[in-house]
C-alpha positions as CSV (number, residue, x, y, z in Angstrom):
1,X,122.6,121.6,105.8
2,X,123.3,119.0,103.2
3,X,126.6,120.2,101.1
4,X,125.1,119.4,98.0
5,X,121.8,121.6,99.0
6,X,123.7,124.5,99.9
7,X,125.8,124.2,96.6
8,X,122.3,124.5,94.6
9,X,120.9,127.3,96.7
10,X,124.0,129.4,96.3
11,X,124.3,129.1,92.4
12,X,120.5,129.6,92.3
13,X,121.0,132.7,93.8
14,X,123.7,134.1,91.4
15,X,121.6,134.4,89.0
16,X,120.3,137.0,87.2
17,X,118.3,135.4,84.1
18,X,115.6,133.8,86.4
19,X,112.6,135.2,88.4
20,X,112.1,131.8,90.8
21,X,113.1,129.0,92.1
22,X,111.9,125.9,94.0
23,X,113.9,123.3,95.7
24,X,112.1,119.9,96.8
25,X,115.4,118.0,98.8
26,X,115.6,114.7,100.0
27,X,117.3,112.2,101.7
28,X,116.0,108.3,101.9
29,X,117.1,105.9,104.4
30,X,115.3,102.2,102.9
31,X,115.0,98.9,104.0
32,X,114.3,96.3,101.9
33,X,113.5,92.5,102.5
34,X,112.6,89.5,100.3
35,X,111.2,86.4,101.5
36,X,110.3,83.2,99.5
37,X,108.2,81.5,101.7
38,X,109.1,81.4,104.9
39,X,112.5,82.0,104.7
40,X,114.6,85.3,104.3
41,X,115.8,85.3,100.5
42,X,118.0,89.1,101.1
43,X,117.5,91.9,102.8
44,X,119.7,95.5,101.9
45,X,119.7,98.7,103.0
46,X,120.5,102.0,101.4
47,X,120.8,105.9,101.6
48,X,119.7,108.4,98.5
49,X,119.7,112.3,98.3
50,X,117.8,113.8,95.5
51,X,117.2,117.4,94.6
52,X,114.2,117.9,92.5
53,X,114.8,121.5,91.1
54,X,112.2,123.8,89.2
55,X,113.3,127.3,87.5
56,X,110.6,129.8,86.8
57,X,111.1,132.5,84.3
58,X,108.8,135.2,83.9
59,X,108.3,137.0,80.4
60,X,106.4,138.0,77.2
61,X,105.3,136.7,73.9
62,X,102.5,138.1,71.5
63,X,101.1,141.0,74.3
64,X,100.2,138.0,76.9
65,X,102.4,137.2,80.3
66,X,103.7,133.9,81.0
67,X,106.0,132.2,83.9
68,X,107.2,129.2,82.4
69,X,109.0,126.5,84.5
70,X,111.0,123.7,84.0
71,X,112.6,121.0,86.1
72,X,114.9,118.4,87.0
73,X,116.3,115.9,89.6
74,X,119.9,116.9,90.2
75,X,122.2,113.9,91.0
76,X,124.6,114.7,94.5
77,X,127.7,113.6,92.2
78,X,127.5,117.0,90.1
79,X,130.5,119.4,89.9
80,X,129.8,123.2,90.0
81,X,130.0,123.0,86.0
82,X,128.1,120.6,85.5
83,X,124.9,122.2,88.0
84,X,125.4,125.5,86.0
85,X,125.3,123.0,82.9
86,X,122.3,121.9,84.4
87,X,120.7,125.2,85.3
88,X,121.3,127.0,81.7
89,X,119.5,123.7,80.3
90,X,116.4,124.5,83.0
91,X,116.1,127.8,82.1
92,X,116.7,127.7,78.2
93,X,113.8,125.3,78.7
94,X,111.4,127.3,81.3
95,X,111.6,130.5,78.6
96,X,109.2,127.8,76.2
97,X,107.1,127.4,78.3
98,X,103.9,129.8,77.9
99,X,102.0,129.0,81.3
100,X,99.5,132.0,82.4
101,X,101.6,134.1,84.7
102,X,101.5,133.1,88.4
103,X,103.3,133.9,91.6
104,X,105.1,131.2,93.7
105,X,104.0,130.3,97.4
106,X,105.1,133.2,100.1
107,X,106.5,132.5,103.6
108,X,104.5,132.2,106.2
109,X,104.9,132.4,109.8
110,X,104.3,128.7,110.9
111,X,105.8,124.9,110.4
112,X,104.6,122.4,108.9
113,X,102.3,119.8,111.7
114,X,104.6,116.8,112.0
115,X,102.8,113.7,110.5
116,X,102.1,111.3,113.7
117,X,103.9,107.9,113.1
118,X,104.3,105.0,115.6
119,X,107.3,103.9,113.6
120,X,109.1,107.2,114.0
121,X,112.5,106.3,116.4
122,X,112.1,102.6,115.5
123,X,114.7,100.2,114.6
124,X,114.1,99.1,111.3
125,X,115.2,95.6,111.4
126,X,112.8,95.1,114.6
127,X,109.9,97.1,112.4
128,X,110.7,94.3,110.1
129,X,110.3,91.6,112.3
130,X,107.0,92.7,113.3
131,X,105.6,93.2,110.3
132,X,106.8,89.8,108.8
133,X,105.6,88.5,112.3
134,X,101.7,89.7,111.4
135,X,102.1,88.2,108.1
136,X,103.1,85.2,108.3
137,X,100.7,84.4,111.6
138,X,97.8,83.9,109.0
139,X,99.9,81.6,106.9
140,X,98.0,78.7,108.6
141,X,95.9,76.9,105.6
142,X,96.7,73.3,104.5
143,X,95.7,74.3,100.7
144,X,97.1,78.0,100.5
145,X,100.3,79.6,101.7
146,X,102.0,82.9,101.5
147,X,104.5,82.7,98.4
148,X,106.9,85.4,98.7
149,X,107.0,88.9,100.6
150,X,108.7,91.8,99.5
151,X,108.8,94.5,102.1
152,X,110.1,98.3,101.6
153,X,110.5,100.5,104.6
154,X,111.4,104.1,103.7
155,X,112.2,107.5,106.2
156,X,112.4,110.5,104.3
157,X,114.2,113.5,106.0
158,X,112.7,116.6,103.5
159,X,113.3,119.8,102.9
160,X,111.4,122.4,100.8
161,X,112.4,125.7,99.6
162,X,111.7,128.1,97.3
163,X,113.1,131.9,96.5
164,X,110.1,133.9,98.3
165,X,111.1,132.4,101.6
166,X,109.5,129.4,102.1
167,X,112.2,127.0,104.2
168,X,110.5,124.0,106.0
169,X,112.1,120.6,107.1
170,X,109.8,117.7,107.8
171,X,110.0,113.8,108.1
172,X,107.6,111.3,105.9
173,X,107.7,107.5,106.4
174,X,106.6,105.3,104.1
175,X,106.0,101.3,103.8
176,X,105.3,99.0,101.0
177,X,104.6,95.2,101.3
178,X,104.0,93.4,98.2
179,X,102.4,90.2,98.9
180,X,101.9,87.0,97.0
181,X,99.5,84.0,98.0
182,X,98.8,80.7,96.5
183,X,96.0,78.4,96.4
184,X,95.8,75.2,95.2
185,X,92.5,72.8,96.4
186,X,93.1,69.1,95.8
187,X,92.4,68.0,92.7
188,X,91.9,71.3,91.3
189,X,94.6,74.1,89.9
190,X,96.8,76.5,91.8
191,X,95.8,80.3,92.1
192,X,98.3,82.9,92.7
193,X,97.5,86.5,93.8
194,X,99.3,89.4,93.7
195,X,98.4,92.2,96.8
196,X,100.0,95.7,97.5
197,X,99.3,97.6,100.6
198,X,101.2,100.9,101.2
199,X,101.4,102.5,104.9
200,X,102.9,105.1,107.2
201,X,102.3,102.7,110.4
202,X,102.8,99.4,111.6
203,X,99.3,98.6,112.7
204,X,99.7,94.8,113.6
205,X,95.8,93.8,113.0
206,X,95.6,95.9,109.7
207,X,98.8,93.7,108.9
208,X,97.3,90.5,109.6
209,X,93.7,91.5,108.6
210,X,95.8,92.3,105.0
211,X,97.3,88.6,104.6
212,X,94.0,87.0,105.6
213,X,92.0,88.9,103.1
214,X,94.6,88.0,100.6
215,X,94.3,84.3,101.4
216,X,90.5,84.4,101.5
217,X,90.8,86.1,97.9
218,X,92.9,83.3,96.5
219,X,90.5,80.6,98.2
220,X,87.7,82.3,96.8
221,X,89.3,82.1,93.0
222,X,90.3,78.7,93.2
223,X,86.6,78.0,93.3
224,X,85.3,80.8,90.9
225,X,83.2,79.4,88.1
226,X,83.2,81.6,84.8
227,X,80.1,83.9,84.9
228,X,77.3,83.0,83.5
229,X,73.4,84.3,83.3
230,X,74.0,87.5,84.8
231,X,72.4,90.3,83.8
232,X,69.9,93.0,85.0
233,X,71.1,93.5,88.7
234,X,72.8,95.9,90.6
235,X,76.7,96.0,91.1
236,X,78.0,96.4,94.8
237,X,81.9,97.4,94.4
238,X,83.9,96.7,96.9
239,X,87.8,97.0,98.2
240,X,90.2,99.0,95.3
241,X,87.6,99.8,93.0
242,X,85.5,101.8,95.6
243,X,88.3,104.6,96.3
244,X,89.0,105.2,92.7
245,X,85.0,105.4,91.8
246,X,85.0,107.9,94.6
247,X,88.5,109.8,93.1
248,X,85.8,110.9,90.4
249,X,84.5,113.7,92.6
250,X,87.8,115.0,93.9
251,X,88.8,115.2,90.0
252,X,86.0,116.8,88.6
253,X,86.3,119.4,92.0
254,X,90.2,120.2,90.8
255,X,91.1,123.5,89.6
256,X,93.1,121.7,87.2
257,X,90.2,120.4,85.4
258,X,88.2,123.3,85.8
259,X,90.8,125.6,84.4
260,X,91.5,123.1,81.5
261,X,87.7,123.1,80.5
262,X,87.6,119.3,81.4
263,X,85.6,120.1,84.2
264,X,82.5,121.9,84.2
265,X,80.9,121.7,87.5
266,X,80.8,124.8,89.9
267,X,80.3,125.7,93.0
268,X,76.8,125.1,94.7
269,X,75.9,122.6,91.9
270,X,75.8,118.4,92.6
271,X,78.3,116.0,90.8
272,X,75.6,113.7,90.7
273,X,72.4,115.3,89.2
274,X,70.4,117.6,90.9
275,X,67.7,115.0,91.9
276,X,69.6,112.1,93.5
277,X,67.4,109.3,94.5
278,X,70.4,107.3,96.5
279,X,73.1,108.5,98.9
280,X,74.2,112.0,98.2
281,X,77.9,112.3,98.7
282,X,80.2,114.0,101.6
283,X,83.5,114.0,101.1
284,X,86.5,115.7,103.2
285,X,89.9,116.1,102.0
286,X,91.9,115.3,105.3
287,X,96.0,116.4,104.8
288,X,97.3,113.9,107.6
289,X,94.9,110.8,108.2
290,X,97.1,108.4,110.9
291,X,98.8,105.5,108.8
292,X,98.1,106.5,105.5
293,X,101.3,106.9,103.4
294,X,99.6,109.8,101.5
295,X,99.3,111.9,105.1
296,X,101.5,115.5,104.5
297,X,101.3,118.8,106.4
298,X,102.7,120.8,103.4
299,X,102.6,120.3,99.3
300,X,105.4,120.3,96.9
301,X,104.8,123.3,96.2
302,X,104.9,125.4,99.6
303,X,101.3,125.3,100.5
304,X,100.3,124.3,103.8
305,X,97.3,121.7,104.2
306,X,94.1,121.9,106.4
307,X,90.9,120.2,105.9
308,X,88.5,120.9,103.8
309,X,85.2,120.0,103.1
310,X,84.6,119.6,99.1
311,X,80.9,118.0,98.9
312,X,78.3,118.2,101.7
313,X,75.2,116.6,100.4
314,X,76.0,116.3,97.2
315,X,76.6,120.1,96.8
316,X,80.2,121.3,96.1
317,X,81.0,123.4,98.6
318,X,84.9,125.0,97.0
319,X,87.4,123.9,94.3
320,X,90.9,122.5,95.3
321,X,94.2,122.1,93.7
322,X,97.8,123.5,92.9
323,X,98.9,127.2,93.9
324,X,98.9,127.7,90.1
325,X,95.8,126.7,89.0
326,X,94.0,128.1,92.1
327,X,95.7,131.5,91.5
328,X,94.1,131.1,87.7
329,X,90.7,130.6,89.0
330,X,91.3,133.3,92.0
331,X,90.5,130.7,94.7
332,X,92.3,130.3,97.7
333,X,95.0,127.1,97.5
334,X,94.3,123.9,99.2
335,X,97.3,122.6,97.9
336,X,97.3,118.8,96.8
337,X,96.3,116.7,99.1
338,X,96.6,112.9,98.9
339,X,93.9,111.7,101.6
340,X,90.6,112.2,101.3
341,X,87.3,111.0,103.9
342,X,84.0,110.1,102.1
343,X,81.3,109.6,104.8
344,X,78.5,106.4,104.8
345,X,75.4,106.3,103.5
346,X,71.9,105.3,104.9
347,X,72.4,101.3,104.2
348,X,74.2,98.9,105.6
349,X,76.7,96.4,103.4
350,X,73.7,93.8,104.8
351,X,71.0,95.6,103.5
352,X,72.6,96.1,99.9
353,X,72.8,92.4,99.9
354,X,69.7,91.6,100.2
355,X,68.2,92.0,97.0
356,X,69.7,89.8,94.0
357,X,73.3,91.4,92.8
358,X,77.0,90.8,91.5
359,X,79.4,91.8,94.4
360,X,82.5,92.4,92.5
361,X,85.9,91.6,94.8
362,X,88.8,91.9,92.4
363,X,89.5,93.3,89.3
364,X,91.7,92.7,86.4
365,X,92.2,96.6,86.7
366,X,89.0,98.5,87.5
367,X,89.3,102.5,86.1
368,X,86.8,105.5,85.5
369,X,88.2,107.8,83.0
370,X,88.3,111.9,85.0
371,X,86.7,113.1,82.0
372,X,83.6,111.0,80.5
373,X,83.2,109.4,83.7
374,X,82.9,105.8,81.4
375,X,83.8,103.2,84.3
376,X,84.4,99.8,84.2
377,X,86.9,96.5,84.4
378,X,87.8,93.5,83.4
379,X,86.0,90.9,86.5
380,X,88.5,88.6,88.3
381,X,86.5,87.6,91.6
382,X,82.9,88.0,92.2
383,X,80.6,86.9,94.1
384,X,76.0,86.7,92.9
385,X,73.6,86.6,94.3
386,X,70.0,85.5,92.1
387,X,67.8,86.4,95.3
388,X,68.2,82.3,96.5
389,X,71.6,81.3,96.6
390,X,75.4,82.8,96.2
391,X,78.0,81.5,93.4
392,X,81.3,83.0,93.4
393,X,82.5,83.8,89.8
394,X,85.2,84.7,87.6
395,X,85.9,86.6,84.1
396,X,83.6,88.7,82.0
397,X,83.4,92.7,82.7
398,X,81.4,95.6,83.7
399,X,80.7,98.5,82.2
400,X,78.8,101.9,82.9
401,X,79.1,105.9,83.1
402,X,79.5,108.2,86.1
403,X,76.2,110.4,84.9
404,X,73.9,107.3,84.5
405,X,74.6,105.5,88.1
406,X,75.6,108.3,90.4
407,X,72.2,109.7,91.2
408,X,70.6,106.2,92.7
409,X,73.8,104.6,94.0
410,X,73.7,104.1,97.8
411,X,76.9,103.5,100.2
412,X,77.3,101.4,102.6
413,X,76.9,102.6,106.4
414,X,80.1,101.0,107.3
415,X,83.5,102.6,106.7
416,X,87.3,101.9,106.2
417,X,90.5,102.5,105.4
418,X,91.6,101.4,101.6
419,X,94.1,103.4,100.1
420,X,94.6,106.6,100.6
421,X,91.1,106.9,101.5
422,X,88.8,106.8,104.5
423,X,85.1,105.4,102.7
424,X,82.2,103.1,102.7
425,X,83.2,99.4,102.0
426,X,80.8,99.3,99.3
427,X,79.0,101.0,96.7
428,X,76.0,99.7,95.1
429,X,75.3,101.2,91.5
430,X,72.7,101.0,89.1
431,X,72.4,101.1,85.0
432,X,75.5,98.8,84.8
433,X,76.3,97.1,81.5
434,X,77.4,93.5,83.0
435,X,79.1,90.9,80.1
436,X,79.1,87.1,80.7
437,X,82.3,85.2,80.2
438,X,80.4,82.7,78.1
């Protein structure tokens, strides 16, 4: 055991003026590489342990219970007065705190699932070489070219315990490529686009299927006109903006939200109107989903993760969320889980085209707010379609609300991975407010 870990756990136990603890410990081993072009700008490596520490302190105030909590990272460099400096601070601040009373996550007689990962055992620098490999192999245009690559490789050795027993070791890997691409057509200006795509796997195709989209994106806004006489059709999102429309029914589903009164939906009811004209919704939480960096066997707080099935048909089937929250609603604790699997609709992505529509590719930064459902986002790349012939477009916005489009909107039949999600490539929604740029 880590010297510093066994340090915390032993003055954790001394003391008498707290009623729980909980110890989230762990050591990084990252890689890091920068490339400007083609060429190898700097590559470094380095090790960090961090100790994420959380005090609980049970009491009384004005006839009501209350554990309050408060937490901290602990550095490794601290000397046994400075962690009980540390500590007295926690606690002096956890006995403020007036959350409901709760109890922490009990042992139980199992390990976490390990997380399966193809780059588990793997030599870094080759990892790297791959990856850049995939990359670069669709840096192949005469007018566009990758700019730069930043790439982040991470292997997290974790450990997790807490003062009713819980005691579990696990590994998590984790991968970050940040990639920029230019475009510049003759005689016309350069585009530059800026792409992020987070992993737990070193799937070569998903790699180069990653870089080509990129380029096809920048190619596409190199010839974007500003949007023009567009208005009265239906929006198909697609890519980033689909997963966090979907996040909507995972938030609303929260015991969080529910507890807090920002929620109001319960079980057996539908998110999306009791008569819904379009796709009604399925969605699966899945814990470990192979490659995707949110994939975990056990939550930060102790809980171990299974599936579970939140909407079948548009019906919600069970709330999810933290131990504490769960405990305040007395439903069992999924625990928080990252991945989530929302299943197709009826339609095709060829059938939603049919019809005249704006196909919206990129965003400015496309949001839905988790409480009045308002949508909407600034429009960087889009492609519409008047029924006759396609122009791809650029600037002006959309705008609509959850409760307005949700009943009619249809999903595509086909399915993929974006995010930390597993759903339809495209959503096609009514009753949206579309703004020109001109």
């Amino acid at each position: 055991m880590d010297r510093q870990l066994k340090t915390i756990i032993t003055a954790l136990k001394n003391r008498t003026d707290i009623d729980g603890w909980l110890i989230n410990h762990g050591v990084t081993e990252s890689h890091e590489f920068f490339l400007i072009k083609t060429k190898m700008d700097m590559n470094r490596t380095k090790q960090v342990a961090k100790s994420r520490v959380t005090i609980y302190k049970n009491f009384e105030a004005d006839g009501r219970k209350y554990t309050g909590s408060a937490a901290a990272t602990l550095p490794p460099t601290l000397s046994e007065t400075e962690l009980k400096t540390a500590l007295d601070d926690l606690v002096l601040g956890a006995s403020f705190v007036k959350n409901e009373r709760f109890d922490l996550v009990a042992r139980q007689k199992k390990d976490a699932d390990a997380v399966p990962a193809s780059v588990a055992g793997k030599d870094p620098m080759v990892l790297a070489s791959r990856i850049i490999k995939a990359l670069y192999s669709q840096n192949t245009h005469q007018d566009g070219r990758i700019n730069s690559v930043e790439l982040f490789l991470e292997k997290t050795e974790r450990r997790l315990l807490n003062s009713r027993g819980v005691d579990q070791a696990y590994t998590t890997y984790y991968g970050e490529i940040e990639l920029i691409v230019d475009w510049k057509p003759s005689g016309g200006e350069s585009v530059e686009i800026f792409n992020v795509l987070r992993f737990s796997d070193a799937d070569e195709e998903k790699l180069k299927a990653f870089a080509a989209d990129a380029l096809e994106t920048a190619q596409l806004r190199a010839s974007a006109q500003p949007m023009t006489g567009v208005k009265d059709v239906p929006v198909i999102l697609t890519r980033t903006s689909v997963p966090e429309f979907l996040r909507y029914f995972i938030l609303k589903s929260s015991a969080e939200m529910v507890y807090q009164q920002y929620s109001d939906i319960k079980i057996g009811e539908k998110l999306q109107g009791e008569t819904i004209t379009g796709d009604a919704v399925t969605l699966h939480l899945r814990p470990i989903i192979p490659g995707l960096a949110g994939s975990r066997s056990i939550d930060s707080d102790g809980v171990y993760l299974t599936d579970h099935t939140l909407y079948k048909n548009g019906v919600l089937q069970q709330y999810h969320g933290q131990n504490r929250f769960s405990q305040y609603l007395g439903v069992p604790a999924t625990g928080i889980i990252e991945n989530a699997e929302v299943e197709g609709g009826a339609s095709s992505l060829a059938d939603l085209e049919k019809s005249p529509h704006l196909e919206l590719l990129a965003f400015s930064d496309f949001q839905i707010n988790e409480i009045t459902g308002d949508f909407g986002g600034e429009i960087r790349l889009g492609r519409y379609f008047d029924g006759k012939d396609t122009r791809v477009v650029t600037g002006g916005s959309i705008s609509g609300n959850f409760k307005e489009s949700a009943a009619s909107m249809r999903l595509s039949s086909e399915t993929h991975t974006q995010d930390n999600m597993i759903c339809p490539v495209a959503i096609q929604l009514n009753h949206v407010a579309i703004a020109n740029a001109v």
